[in-house]
KOLNUDREN-929445 format. One record per atom (N, C-alpha, C, O): residue in one letter; residue number from 1; atom name; z, x, y. Coordinates in nm, 2 decimals. Layout:
SITE   resn   resi   name        z        x        y
SITE      A    NUM     CA        Z        X        Y
...
END
This chain:
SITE   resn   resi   name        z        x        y
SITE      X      1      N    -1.18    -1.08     3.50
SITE      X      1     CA    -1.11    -1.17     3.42
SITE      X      1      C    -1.18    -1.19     3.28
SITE      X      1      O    -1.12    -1.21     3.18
SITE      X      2      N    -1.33    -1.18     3.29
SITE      X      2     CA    -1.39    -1.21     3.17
SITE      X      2      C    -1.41    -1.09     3.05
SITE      X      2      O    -1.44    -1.10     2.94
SITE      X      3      N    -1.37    -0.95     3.16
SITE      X      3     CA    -1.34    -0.85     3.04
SITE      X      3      C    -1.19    -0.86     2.96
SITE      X      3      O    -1.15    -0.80     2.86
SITE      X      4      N    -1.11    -0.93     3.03
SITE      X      4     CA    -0.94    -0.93     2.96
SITE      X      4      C    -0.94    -1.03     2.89
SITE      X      4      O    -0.83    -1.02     2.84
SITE      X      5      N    -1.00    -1.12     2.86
SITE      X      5     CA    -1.03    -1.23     2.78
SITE      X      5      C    -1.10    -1.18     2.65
SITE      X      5      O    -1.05    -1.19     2.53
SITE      X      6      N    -1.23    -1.13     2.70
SITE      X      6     CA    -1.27    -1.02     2.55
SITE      X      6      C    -1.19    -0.96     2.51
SITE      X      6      O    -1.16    -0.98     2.39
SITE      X      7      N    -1.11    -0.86     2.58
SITE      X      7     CA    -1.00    -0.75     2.48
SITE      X      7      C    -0.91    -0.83     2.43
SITE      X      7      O    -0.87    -0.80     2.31
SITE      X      8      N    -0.86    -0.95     2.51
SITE      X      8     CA    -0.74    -1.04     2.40
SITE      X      8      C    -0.85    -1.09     2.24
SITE      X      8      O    -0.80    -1.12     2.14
SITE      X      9      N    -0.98    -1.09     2.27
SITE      X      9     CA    -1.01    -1.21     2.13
SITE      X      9      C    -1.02    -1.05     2.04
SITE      X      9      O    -0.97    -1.04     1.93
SITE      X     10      N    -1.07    -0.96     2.10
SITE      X     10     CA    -1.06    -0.81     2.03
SITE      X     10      C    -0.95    -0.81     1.96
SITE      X     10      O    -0.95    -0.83     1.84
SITE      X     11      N    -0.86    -0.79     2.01
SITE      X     11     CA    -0.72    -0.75     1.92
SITE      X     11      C    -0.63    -0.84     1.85
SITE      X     11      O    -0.54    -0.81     1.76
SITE      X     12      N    -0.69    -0.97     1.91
SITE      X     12     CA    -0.67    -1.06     1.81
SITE      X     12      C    -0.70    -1.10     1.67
SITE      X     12      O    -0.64    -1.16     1.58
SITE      X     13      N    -0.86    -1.03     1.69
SITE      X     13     CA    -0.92    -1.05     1.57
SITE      X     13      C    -0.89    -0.89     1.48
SITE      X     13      O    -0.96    -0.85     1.38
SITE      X     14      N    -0.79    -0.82     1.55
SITE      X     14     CA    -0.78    -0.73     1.44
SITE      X     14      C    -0.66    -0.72     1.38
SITE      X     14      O    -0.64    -0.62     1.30
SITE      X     15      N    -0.56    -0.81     1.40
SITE      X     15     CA    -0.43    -0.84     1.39
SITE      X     15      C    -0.50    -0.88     1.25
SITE      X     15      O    -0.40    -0.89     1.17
SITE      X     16      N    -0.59    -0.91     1.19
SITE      X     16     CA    -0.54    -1.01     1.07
SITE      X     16      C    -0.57    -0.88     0.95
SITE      X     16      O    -0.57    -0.91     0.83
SITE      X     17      N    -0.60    -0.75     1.00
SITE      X     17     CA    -0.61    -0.66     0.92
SITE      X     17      C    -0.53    -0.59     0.90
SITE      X     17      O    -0.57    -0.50     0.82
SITE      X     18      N    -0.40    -0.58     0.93
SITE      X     18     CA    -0.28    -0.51     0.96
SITE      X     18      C    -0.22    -0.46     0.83
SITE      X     18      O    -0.14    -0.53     0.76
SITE      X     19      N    -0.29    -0.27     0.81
SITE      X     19     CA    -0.22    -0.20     0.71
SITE      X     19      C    -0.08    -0.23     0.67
SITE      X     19      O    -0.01    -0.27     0.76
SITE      X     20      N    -0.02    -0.21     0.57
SITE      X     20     CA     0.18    -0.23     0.51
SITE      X     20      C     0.18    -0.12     0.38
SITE      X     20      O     0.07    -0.08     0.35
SITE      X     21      N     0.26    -0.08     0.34
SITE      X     21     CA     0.30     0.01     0.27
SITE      X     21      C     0.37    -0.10     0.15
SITE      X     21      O     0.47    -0.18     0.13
SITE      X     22      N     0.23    -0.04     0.06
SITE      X     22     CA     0.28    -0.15    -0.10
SITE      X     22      C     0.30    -0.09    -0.23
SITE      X     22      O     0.24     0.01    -0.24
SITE      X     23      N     0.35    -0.12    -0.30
SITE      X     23     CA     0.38    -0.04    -0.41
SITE      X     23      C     0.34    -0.14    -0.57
SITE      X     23      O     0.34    -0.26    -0.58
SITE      X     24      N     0.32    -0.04    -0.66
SITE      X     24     CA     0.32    -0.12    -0.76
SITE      X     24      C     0.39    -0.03    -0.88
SITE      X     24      O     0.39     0.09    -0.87
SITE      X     25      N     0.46    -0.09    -0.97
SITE      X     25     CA     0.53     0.00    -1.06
SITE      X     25      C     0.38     0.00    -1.17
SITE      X     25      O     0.29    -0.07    -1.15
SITE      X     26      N     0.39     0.07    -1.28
SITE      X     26     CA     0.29     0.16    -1.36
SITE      X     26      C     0.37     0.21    -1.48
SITE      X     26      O     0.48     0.25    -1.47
SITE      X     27      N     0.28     0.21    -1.59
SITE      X     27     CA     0.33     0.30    -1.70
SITE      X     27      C     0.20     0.37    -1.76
SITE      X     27      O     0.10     0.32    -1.80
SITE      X     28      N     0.25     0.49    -1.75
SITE      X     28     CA     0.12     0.58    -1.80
SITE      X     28      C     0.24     0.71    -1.93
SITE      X     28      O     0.34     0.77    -1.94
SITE      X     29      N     0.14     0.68    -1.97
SITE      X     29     CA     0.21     0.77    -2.16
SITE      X     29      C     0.36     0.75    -2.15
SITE      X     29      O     0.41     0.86    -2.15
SITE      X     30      N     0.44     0.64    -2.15
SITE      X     30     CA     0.55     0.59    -2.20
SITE      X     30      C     0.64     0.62    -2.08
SITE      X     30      O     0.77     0.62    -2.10
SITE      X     31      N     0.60     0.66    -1.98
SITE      X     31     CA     0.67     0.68    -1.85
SITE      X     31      C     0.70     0.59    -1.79
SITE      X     31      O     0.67     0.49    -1.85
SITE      X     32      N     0.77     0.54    -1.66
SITE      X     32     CA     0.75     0.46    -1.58
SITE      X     32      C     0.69     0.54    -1.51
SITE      X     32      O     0.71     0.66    -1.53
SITE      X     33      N     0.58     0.49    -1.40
SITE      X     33     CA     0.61     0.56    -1.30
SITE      X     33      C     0.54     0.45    -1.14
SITE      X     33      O     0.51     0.33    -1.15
SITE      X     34      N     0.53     0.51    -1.03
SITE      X     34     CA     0.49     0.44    -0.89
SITE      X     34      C     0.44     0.42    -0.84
SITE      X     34      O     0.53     0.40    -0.75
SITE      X     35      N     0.32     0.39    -0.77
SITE      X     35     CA     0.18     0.40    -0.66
SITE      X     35      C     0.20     0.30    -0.58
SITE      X     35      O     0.23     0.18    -0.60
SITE      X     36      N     0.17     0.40    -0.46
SITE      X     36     CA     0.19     0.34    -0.33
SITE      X     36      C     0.06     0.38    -0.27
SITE      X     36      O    -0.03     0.45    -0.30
SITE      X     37      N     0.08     0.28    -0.14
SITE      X     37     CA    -0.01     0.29    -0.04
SITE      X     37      C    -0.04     0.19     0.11
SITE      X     37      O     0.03     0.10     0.13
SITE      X     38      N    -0.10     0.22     0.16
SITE      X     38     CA    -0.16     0.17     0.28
SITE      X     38      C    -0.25     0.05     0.30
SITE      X     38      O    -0.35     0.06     0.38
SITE      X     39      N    -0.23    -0.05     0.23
SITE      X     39     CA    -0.33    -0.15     0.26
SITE      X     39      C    -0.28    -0.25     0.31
SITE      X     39      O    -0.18    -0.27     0.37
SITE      X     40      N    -0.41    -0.37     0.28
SITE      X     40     CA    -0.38    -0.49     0.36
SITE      X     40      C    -0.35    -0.60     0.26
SITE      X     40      O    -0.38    -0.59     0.14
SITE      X     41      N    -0.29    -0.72     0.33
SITE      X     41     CA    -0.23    -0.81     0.22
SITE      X     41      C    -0.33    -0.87     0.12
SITE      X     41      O    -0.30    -0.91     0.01
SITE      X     42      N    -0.46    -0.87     0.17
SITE      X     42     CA    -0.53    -0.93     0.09
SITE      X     42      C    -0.56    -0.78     0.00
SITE      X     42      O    -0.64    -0.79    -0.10
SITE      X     43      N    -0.53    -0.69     0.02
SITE      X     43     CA    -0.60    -0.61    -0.11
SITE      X     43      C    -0.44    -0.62    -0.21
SITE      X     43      O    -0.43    -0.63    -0.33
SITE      X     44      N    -0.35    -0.59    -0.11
SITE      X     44     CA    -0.20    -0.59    -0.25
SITE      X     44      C    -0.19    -0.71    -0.32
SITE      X     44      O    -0.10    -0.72    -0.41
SITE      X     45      N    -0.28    -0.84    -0.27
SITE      X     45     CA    -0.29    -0.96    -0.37
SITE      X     45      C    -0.36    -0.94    -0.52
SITE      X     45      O    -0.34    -0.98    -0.63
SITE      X     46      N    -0.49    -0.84    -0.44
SITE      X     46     CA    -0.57    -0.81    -0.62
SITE      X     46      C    -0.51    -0.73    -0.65
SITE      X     46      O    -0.52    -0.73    -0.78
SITE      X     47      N    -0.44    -0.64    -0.62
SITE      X     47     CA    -0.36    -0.52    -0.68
SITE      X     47      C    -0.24    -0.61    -0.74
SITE      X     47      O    -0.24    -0.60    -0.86
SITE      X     48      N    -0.18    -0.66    -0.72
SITE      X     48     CA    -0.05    -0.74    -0.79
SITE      X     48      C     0.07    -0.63    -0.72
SITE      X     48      O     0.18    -0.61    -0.76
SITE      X     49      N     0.02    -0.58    -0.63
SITE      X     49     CA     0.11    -0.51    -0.53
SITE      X     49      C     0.24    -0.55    -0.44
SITE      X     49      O     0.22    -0.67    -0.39
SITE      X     50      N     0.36    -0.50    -0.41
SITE      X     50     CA     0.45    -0.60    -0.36
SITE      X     50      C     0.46    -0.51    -0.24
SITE      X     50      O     0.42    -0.39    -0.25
SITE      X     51      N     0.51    -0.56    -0.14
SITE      X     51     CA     0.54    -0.50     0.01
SITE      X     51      C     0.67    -0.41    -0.05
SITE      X     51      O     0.76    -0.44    -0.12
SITE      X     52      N     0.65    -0.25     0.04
SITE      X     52     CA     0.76    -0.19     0.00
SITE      X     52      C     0.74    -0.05    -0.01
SITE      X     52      O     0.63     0.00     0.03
SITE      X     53      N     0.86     0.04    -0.06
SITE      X     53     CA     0.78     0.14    -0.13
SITE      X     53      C     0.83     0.20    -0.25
SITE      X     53      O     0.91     0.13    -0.31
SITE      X     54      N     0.80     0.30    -0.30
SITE      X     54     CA     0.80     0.33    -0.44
SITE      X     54      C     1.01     0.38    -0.45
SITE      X     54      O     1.09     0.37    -0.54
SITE      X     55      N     1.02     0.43    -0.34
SITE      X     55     CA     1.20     0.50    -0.33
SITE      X     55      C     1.29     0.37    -0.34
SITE      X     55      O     1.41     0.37    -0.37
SITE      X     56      N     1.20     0.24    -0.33
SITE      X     56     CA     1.28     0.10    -0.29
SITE      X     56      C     1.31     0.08    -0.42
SITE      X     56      O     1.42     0.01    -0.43
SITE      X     57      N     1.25     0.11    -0.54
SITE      X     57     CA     1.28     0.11    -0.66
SITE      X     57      C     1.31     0.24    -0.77
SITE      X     57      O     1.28     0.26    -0.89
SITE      X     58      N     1.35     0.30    -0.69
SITE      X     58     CA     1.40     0.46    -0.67
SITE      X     58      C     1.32     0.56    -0.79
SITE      X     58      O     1.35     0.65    -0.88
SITE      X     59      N     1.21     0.50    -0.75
SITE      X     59     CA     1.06     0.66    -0.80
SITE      X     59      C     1.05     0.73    -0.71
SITE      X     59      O     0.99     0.69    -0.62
SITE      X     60      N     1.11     0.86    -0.72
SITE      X     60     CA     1.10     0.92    -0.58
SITE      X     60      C     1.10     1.12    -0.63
SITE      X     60      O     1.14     1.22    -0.57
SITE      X     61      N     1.02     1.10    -0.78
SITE      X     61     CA     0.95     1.20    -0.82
SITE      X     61      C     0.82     1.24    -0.79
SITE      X     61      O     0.73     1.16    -0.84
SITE      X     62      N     0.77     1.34    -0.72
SITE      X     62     CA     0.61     1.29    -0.62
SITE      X     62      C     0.53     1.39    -0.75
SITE      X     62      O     0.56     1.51    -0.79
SITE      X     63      N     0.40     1.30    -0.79
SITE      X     63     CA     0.31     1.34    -0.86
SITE      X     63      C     0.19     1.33    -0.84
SITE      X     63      O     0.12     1.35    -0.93
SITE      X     64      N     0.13     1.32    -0.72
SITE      X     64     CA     0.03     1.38    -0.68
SITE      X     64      C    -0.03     1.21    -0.59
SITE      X     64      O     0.02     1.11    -0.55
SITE      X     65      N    -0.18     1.26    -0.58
SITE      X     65     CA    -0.19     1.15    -0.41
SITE      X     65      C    -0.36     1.15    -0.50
SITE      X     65      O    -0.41     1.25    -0.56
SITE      X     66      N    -0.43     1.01    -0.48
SITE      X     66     CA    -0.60     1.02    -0.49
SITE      X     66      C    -0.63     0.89    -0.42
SITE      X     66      O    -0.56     0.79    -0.40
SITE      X     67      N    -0.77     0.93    -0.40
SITE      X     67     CA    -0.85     0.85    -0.28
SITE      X     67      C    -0.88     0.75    -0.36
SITE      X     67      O    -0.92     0.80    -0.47
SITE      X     68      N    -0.88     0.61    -0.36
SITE      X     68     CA    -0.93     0.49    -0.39
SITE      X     68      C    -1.09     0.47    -0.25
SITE      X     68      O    -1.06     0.46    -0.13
SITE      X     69      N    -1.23     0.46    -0.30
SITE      X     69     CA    -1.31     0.46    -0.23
SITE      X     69      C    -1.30     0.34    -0.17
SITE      X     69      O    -1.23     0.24    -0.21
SITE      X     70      N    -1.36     0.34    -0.07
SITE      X     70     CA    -1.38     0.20     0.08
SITE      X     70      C    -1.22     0.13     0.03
SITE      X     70      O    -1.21     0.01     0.01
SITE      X     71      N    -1.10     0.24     0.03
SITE      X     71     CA    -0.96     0.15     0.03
SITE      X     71      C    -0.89     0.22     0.09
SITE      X     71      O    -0.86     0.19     0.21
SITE      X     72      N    -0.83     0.32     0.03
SITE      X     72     CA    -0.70     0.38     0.04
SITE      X     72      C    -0.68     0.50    -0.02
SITE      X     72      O    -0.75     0.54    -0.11
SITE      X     73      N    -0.57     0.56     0.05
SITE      X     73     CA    -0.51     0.69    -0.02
SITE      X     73      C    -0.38     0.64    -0.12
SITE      X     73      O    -0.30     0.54    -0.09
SITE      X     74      N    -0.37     0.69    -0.21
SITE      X     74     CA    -0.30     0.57    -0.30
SITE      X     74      C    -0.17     0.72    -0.38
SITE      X     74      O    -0.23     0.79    -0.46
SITE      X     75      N    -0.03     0.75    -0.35
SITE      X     75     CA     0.07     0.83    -0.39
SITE      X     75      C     0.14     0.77    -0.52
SITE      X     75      O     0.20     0.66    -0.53
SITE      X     76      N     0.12     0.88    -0.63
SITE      X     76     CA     0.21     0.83    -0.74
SITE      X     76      C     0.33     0.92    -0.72
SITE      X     76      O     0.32     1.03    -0.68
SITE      X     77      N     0.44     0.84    -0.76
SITE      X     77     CA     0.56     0.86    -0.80
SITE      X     77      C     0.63     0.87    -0.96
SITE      X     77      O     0.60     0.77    -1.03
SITE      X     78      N     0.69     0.94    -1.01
SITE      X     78     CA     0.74     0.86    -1.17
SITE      X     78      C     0.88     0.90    -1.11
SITE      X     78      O     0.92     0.98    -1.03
SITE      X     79      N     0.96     0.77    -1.22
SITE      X     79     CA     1.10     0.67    -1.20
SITE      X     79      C     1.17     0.81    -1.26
SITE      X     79      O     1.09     0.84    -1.34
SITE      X     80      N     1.25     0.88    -1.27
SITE      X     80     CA     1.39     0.91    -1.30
SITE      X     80      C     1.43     0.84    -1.41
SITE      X     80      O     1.42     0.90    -1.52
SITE      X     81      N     1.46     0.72    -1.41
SITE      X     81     CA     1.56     0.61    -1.48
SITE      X     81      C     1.50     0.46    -1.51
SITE      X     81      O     1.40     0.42    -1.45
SITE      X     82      N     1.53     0.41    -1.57
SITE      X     82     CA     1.49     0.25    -1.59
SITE      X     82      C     1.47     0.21    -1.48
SITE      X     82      O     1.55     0.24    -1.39
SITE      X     83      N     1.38     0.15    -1.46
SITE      X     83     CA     1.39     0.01    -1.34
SITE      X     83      C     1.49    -0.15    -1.39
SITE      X     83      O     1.50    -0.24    -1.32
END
């Protein structure tokens, strides 16, 4: 009983880490363009990141992928058209 009690406070306490796919729009040399990624809410709060992804706002030209250290793998997109 006292190991199923531990595994409930275990997985409880990892619920509050719970990766989402967030996106942020971007302009780099008069482009629009998209970055996305895998984090957690408290990182897409410093990022000014919104829950989502980059097609949701229809950037869905893929321009390549780079590692953000101790964060994330982070995919840019550029927009087609106006947002």
């Amino acid at each position: 009983m006292f190991i199923k009690i531990i595994n409930l406070l275990f997985l409880l306490s990892q619920t509050k880490n719970i990766k989402t796919m967030h996106y942020r729009i971007i302009e780099v040399e008069n482009e629009l363009g998209c970055v996305q990624g895998l984090i957690t809410r408290k990182m897409a709060e410093k990022f000014n990141a919104n829950a989502g992804k980059c097609s949701d706002v229809n950037c869905n030209i893929y321009r390549g992928k780079i590692t953000l250290p101790f964060c994330c793998i982070i995919t840019g997109y550029s927009c087609g058209e106006l947002i």
